[in-house]
KEZA-954713 format. One line per 3 residues: number of its first residue (from 1); their letters; for each residue x, y, z of N, C-alpha, C, O. Coordinates in steps of 0.02 Angstrom, whole numbers. Example, Ala and Ser with C-alpha at 12.3 -4.5 7.8 and 13.67 -1.06 7.14 Angstrom:
1 = as = 660,-284,390,615,-225,390,660,-165,390,712,-166,423  642,-112,354,684,-53,357,645,2,394,670,57,402
//
This chain:
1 = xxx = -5173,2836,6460,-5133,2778,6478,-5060,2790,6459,-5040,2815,6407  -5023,2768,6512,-4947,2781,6493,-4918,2742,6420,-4957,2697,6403  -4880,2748,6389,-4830,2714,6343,-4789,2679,6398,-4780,2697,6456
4 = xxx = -4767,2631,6368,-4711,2572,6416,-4692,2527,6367,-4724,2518,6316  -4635,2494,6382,-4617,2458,6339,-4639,2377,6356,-4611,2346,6401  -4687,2349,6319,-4713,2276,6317,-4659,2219,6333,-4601,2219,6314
7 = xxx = -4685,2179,6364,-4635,2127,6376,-4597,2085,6319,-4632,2078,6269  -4529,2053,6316,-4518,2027,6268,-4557,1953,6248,-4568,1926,6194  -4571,1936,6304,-4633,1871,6290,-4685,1897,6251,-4698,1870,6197
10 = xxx = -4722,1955,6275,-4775,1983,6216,-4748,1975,6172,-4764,1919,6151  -4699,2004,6130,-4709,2006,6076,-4679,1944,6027,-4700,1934,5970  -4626,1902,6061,-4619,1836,6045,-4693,1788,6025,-4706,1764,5969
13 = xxx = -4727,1782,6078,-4800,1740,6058,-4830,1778,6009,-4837,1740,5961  -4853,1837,5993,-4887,1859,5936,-4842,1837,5884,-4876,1800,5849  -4785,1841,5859,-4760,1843,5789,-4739,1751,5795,-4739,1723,5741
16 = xxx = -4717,1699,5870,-4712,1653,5852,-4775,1622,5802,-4776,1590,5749  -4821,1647,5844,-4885,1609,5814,-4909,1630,5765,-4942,1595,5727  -4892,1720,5752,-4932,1737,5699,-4881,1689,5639,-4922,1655,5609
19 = xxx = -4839,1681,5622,-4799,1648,5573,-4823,1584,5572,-4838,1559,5518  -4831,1541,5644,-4843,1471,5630,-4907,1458,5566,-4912,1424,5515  -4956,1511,5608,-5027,1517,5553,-5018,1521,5498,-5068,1515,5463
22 = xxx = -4952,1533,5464,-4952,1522,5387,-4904,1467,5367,-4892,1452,5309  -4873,1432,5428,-4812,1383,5449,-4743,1417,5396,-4706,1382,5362  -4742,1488,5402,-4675,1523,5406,-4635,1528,5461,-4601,1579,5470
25 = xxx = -4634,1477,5505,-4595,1473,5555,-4525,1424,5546,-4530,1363,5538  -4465,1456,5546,-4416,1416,5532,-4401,1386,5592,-4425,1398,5647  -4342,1327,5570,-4336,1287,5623,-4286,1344,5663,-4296,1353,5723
28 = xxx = -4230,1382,5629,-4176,1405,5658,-4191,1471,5706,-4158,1495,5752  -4283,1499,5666,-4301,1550,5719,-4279,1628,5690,-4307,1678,5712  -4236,1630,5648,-4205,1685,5597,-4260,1721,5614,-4269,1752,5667
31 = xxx = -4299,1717,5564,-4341,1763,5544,-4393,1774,5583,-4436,1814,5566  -4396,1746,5629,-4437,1759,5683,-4406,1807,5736,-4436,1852,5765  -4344,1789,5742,-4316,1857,5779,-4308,1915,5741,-4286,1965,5769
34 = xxx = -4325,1916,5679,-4288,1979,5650,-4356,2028,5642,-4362,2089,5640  -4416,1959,5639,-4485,2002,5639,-4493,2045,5720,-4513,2103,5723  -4468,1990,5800,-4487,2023,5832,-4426,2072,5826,-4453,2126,5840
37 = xxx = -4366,2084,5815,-4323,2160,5843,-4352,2186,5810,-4374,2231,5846  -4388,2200,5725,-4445,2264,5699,-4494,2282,5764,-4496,2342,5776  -4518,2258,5789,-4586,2257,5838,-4562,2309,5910,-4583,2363,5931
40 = xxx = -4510,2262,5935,-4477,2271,5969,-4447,2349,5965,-4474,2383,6008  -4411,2376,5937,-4372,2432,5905,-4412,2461,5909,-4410,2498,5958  -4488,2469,5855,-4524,2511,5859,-4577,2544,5939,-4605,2596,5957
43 = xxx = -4565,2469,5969,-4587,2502,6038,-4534,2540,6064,-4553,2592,6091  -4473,2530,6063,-4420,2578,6096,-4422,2662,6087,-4421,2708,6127  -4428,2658,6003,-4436,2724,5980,-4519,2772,5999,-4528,2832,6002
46 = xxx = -4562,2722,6008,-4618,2757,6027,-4617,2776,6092,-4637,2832,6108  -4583,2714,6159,-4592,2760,6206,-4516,2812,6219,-4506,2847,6268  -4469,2803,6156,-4432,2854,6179,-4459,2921,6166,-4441,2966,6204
49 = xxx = -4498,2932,6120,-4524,2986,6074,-4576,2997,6125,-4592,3057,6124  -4606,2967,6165,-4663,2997,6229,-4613,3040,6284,-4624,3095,6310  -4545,2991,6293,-4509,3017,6359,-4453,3028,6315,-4425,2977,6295
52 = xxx = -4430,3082,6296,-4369,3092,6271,-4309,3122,6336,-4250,3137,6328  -4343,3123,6388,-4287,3165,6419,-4296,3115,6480,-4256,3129,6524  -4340,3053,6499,-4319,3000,6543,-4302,2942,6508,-4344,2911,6474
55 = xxx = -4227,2919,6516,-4195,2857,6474,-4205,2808,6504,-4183,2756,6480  -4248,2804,6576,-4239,2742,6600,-4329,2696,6580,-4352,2640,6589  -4353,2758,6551,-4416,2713,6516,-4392,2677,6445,-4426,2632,6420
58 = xxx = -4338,2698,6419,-4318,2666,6346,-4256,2641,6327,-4241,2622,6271  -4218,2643,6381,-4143,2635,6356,-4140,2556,6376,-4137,2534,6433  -4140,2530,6332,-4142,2444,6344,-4068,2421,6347,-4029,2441,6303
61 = xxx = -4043,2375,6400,-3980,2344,6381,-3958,2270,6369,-3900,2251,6359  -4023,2225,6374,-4026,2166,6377,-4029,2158,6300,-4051,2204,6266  -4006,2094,6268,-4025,2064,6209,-4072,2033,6197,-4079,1989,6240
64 = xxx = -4120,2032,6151,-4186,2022,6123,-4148,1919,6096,-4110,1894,6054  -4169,1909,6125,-4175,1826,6093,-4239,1777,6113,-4279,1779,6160  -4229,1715,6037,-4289,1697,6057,-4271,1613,6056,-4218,1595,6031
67 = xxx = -4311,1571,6082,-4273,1513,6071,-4357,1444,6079,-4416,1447,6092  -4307,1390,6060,-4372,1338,6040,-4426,1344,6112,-4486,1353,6110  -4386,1335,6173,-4428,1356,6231,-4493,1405,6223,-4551,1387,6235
70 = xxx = -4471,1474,6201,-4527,1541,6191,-4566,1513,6136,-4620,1541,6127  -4551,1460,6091,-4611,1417,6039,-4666,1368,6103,-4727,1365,6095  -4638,1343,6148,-4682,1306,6173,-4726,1354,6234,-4781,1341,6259
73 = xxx = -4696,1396,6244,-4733,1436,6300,-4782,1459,6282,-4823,1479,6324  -4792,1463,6222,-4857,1524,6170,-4910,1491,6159,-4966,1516,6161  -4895,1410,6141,-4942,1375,6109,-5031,1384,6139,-5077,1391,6099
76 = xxx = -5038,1383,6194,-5080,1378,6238,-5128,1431,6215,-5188,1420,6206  -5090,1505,6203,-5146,1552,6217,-5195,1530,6130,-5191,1490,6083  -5235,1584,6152,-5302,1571,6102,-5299,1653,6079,-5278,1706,6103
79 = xxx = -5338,1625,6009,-5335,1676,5964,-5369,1747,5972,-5364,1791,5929  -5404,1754,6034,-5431,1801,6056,-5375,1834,6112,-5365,1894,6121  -5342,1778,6146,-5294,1843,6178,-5241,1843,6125,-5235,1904,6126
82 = xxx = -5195,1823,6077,-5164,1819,6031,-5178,1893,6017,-5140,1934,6043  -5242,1919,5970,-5257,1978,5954,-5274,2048,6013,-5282,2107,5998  -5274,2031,6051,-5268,2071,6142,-5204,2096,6129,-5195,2156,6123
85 = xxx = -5142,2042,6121,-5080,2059,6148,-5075,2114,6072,-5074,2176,6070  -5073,2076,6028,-5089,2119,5982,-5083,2203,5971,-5038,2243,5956  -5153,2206,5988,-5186,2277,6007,-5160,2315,6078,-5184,2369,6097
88 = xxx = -5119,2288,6106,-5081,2302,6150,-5009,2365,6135,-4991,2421,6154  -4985,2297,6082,-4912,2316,6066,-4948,2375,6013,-4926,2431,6025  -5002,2371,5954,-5003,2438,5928,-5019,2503,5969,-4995,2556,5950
91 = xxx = -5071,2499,6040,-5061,2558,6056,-4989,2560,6109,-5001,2597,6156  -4943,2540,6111,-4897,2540,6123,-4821,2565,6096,-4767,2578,6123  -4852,2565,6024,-4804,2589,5958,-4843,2651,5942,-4814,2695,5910
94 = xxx = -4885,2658,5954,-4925,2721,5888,-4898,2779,5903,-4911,2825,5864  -4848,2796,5972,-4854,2857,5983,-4756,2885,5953,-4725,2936,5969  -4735,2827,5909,-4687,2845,5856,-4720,2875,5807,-4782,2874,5811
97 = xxx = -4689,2908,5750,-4716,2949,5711,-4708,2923,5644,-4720,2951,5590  -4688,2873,5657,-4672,2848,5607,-4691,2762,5572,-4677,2733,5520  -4746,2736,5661,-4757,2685,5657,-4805,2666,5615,-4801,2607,5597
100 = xxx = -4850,2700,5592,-4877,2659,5524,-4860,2667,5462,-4898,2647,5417  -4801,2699,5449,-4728,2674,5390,-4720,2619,5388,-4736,2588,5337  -4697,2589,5438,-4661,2544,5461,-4657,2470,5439,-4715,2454,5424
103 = xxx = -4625,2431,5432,-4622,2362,5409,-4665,2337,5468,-4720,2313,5454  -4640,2341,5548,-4668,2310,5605,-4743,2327,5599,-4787,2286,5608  -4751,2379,5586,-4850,2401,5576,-4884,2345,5542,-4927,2308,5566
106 = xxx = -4847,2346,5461,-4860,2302,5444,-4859,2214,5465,-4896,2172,5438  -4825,2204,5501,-4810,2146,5503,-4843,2105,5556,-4851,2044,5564  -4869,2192,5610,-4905,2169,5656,-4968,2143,5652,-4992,2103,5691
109 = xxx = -5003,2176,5586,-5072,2182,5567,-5083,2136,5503,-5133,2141,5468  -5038,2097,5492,-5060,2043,5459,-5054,1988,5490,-5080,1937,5469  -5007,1990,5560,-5034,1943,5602,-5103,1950,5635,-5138,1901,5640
112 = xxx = -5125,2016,5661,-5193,2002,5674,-5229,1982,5643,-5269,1944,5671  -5238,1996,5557,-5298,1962,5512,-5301,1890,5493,-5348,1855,5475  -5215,1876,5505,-5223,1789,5541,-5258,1760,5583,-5301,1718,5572
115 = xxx = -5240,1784,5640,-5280,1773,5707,-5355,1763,5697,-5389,1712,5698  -5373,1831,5688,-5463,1837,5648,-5470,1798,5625,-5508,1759,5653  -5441,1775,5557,-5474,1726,5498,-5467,1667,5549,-5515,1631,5541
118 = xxx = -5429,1645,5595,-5424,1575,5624,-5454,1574,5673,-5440,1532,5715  -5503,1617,5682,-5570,1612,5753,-5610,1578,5715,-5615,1583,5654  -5661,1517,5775,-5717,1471,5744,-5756,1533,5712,-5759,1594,5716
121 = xxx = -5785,1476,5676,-5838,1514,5627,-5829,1569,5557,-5865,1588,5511  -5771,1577,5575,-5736,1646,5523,-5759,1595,5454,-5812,1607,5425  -5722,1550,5436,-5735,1522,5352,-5791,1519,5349,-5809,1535,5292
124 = xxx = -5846,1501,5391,-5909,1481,5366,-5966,1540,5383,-6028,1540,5389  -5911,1594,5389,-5954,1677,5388,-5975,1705,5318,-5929,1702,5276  -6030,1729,5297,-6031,1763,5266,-5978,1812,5211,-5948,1841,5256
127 = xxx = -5951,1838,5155,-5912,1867,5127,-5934,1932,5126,-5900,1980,5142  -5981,1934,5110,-6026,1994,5113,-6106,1976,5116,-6131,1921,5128  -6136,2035,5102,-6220,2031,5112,-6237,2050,5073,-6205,2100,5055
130 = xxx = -6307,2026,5020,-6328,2056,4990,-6384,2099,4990,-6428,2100,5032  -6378,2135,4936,-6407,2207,4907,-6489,2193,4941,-6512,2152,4980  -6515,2247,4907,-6594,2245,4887,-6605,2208,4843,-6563,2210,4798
133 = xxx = -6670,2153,4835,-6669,2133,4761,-6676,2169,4683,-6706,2221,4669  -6654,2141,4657,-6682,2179,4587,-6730,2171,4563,-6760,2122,4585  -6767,2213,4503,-6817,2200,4466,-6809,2230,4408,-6775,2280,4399
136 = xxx = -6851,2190,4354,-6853,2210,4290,-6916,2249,4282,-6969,2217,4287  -6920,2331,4266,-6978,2333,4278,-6997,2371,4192,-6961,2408,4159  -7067,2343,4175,-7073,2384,4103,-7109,2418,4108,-7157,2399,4142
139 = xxx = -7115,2500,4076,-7151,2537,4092,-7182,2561,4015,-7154,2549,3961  -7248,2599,4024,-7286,2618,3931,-7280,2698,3936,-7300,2738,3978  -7247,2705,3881,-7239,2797,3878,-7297,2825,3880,-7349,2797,3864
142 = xxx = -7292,2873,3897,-7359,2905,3901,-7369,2949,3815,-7328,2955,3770  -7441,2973,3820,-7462,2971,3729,-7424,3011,3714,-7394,2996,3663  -7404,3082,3745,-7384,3120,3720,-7283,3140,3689,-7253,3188,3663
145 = xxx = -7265,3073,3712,-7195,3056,3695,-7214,2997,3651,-7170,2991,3608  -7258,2953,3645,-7251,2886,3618,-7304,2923,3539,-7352,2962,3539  -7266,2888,3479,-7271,2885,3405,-7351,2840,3391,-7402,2859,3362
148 = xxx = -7333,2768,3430,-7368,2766,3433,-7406,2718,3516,-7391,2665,3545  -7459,2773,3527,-7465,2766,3594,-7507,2668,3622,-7555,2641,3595  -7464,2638,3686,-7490,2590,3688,-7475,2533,3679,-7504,2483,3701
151 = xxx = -7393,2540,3620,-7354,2513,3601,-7276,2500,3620,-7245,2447,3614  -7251,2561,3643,-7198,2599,3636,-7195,2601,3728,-7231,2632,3767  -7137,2556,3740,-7101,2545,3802,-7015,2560,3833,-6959,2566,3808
154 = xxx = -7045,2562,3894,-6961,2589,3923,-6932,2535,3975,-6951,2538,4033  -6898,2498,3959,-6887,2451,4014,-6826,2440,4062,-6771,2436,4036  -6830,2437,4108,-6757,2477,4167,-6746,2430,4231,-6797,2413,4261
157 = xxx = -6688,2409,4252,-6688,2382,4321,-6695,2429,4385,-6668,2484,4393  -6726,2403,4419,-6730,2446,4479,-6699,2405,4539,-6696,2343,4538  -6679,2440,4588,-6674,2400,4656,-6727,2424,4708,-6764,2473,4707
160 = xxx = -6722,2382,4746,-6795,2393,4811,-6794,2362,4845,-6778,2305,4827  -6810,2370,4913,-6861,2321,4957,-6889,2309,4946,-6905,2255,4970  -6936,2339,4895,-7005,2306,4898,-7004,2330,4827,-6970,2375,4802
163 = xxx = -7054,2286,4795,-7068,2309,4690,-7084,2400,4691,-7053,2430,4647  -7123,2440,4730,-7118,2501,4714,-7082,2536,4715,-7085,2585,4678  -7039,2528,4753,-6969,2560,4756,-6914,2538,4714,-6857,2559,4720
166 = xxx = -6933,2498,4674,-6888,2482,4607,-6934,2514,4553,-6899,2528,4504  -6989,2530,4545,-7025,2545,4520,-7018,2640,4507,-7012,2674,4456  -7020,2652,4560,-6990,2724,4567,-6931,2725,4547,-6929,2750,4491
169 = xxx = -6878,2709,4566,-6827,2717,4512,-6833,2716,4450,-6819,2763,4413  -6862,2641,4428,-6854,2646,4347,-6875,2707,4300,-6844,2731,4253  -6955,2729,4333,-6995,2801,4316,-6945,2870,4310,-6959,2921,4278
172 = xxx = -6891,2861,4347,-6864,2908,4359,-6802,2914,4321,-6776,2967,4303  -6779,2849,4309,-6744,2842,4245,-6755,2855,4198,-6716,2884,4161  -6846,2829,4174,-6855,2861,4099,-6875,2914,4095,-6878,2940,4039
175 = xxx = -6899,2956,4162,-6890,3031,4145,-6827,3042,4120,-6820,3052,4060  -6768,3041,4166,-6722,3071,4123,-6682,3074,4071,-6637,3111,4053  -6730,2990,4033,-6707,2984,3984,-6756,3039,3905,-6758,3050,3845
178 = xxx = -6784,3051,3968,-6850,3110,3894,-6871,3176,3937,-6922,3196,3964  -6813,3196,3929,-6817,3274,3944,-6851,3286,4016,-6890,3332,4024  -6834,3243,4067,-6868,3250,4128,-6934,3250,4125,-6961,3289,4164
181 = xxx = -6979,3210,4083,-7067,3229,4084,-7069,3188,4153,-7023,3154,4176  -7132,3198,4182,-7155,3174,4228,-7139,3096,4251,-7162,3051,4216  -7101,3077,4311,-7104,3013,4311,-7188,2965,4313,-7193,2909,4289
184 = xxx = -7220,2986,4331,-7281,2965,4363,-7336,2978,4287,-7396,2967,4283  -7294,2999,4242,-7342,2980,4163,-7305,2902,4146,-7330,2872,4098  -7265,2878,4173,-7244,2814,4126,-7275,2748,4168,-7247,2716,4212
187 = xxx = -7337,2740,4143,-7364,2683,4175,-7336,2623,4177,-7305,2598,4130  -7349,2589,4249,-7333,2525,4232,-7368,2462,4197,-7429,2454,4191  -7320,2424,4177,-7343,2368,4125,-7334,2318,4176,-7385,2305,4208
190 = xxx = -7288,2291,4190,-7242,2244,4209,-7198,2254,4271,-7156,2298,4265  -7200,2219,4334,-7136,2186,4372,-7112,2141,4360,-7154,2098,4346  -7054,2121,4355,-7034,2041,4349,-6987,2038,4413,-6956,2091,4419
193 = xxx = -6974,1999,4455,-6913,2016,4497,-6853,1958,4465,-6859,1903,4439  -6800,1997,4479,-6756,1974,4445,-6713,2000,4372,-6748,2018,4325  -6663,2000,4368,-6642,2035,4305,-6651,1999,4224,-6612,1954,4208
196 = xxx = -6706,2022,4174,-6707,2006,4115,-6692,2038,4063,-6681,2099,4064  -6691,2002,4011,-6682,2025,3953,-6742,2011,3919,-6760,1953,3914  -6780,2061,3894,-6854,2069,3877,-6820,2076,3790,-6767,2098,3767
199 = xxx = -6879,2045,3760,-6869,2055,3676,-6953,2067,3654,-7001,2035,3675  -6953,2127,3601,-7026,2138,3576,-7041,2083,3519,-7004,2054,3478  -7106,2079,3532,-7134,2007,3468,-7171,2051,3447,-7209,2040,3400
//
């Protein structure tokens, strides 16, 4: 796909809105133009750096302005093309060498994780997922390590799908906690699922 330089409306609606989403949008627009000439600039230099020897793909002569009008034109789109235009303007920049240095890289891509976080459903997603469950599992030394045999326990968390596979771990733990003897000598006593704190009576 060619490099080209994005329209100045693209990149006005991504940074108007990406700012509104945190309502860093001034009334005077400052800093909204100064975010899009970063954006802007860096598309110049990427497709100059594709075409260095045709100026009429990069040599811009118009002035970059933005005004309360380009606030109302944006409102409409939705947060799915929001992040389109987005992903637009980065493969549009990437082919500077310098664009993920860049302040605009940055500035582009924390407007996208705006965007994201403000699609339905995002807050009431998941943070993460959890693990395998745990287990507490206790195991009886076998005679020939235990003082005295019958008595004398090793007790270890395991994780698993399922209790044997926490089970196998733990065995394998107290091998290596005694010279690697056999996991499959440390019988089991006990599953508990869940993490405890076991005390001898």
């Amino acid at each position: 796909m060619n490099c080209y330089l994005v329209t100045e409306n693209t990149i006005k609606a991504v940074v108007i809105r990406g700012m509104q989403a945190e309502k860093e949008l001034d009334k005077e627009l400052f800093y909204a133009y100064k975010n899009c000439l970063q954006i802007w600039e860096a598309n110049i230099a990427a497709v100059k750096e594709r075409y260095p020897d045709d100026p009429t793909m990069w040599d811009v002569t118009e002035k970059l302005e933005i005004t309360q009008e380009d606030v109302s034109n944006c409102q409409d789109l939705s947060f799915v093309e929001l992040i389109k235009l987005c992903h637009c303007i980065n493969y549009q920049c990437c082919d500077w060498n310098k664009w993920e240095e860049s302040r605009a890289y940055v500035t582009l891509f924390t407007y996208i994780y705006r965007f994201e976080s403000s699609l339905p459903g995002y807050e009431e997603a998941p943070w993460g997922l959890p693990g395998a469950p745990e287990y507490t599992i206790v195991l009886m030394y076998p005679d020939y390590l235990a003082d005295e045999y019958g008595k004398e326990t090793y007790t270890g968390i395991g994780c698993g799908d399922t209790p044997a596979e926490a089970v196998e771990i733990v065995q394998k733990q107290a091998s290596q906690a005694n010279d690697d003897s056999p996991p499959e000598d440390f019988a089991v006593i006990a599953v508990i699922k869940g993490r405890h704190e076991l005390e001898a009576v």
